[in-house]
N, C-alpha and C positions, 0 to 999 in steps of 0.2 A: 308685582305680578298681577297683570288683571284677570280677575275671577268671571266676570259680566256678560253677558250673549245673548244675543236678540236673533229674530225672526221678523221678516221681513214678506207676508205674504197678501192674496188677493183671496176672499170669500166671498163670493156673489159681488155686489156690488160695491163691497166696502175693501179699504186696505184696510189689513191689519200688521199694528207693531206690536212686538211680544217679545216679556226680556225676563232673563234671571239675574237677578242681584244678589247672591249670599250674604245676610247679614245686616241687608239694610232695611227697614221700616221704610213703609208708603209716606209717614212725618219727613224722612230723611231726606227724600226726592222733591225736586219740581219737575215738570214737563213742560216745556213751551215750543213750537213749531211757527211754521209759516206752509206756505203751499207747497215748498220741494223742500220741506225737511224736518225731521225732528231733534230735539236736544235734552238732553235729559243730563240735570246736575245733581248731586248732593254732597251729603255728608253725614259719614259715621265715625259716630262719637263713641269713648270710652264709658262703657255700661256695667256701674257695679252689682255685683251679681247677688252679693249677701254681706252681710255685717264682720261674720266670720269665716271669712276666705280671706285667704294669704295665700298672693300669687307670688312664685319663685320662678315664673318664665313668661311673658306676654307676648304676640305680637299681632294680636286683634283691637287695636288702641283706638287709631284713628284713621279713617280711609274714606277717599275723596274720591267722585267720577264724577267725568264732564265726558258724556258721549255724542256725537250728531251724528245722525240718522239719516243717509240723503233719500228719499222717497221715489218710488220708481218711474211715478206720473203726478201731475202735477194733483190737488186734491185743496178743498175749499176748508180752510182754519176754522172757520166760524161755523162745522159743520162737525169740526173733533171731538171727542170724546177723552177721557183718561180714566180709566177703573182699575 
């Protein structure tokens, strides 16, 4: 079930992409783009939580995204930004 959703907008002169990730750290991603697009990959790993927890049900293990983004106008790479 994908959890993940972006936003896709224009503020003054700049686009802006905007996403929710449950669960993943900014480590867990990379972003790479080109002029009409964004892509956004990673991976979330199994994260122990403490020494004494015993888990009797899990299913927050491991989970992967690979998203691409097609952009609405064309926009210069070498001018992107990611925060």
């Amino acid at each position: 079930m994908r959890t993940w959703c972006f936003d896709v907008y224009a503020e003054r002169q700049h686009l802006v992409v905007e996403g929710d990730l449950p669960g993943f750290e900014r480590d867990d991603l990379s972003v790479f783009g080109d002029a009409t697009r964004i892509v956004l990959s990673g991976t979330r790993r199994h994260r122990v939580l403490g020494p004494h927890r015993t888990y009797f049900h899990r299913e927050r293990r491991l989970s992967t995204v690979h998203h691409e983004i097609a952009l609405p106008r064309r926009v210069r790479a070498e001018d992107a930004e990611v925060t």
